[in-house]
C-alpha positions in Angstrom: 85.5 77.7 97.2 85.8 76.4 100.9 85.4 78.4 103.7 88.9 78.8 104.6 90.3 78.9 101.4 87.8 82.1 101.3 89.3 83.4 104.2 92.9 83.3 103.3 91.9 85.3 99.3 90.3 88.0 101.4 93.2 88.2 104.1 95.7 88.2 101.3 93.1 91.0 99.4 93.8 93.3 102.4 97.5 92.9 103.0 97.7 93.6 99.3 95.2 96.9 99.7 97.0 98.4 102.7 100.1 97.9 100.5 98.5 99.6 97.0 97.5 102.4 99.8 101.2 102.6 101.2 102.5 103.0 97.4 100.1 105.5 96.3 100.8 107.1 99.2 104.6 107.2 98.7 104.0 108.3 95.0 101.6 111.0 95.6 104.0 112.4 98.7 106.9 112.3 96.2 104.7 114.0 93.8 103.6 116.8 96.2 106.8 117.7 97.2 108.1 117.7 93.5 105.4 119.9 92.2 101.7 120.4 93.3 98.7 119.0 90.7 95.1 119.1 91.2 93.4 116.8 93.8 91.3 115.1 90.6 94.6 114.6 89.1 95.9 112.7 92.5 92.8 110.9 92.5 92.6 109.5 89.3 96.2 108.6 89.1 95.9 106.8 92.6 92.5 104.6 91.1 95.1 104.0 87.9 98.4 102.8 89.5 95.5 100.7 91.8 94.3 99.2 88.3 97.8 98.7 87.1 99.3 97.0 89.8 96.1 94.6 90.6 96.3 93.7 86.5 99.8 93.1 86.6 99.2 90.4 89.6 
């Protein structure tokens, strides 16, 4: 891999984290105001819509 082709994969990796974040946050906001769950339980469904959505790509 050249160098700039390197830089563009980890620009495109960051756009696509702050997005994941900006969904999970979404989703656990809906989720909050729907009905409270335990932070674990946030946690670990944020890591597995994360693990979904980089799989599905």
């Amino acid at each position: 891999m050249d160098q700039d082709t390197e830089k563009q994969t980890l620009e495109e990796l960051k756009k696509l984290n702050r997005t994941l974040d900006n969904i999970i946050y979404t989703i656990d906001y809906i989720d909050r105001d729907g009905n409270p769950s335990f932070i674990i339980l946030d946690l670990m469904k944020s890591f597995l819509i994360r693990v979904v959505i980089l799989v599905l790509l």
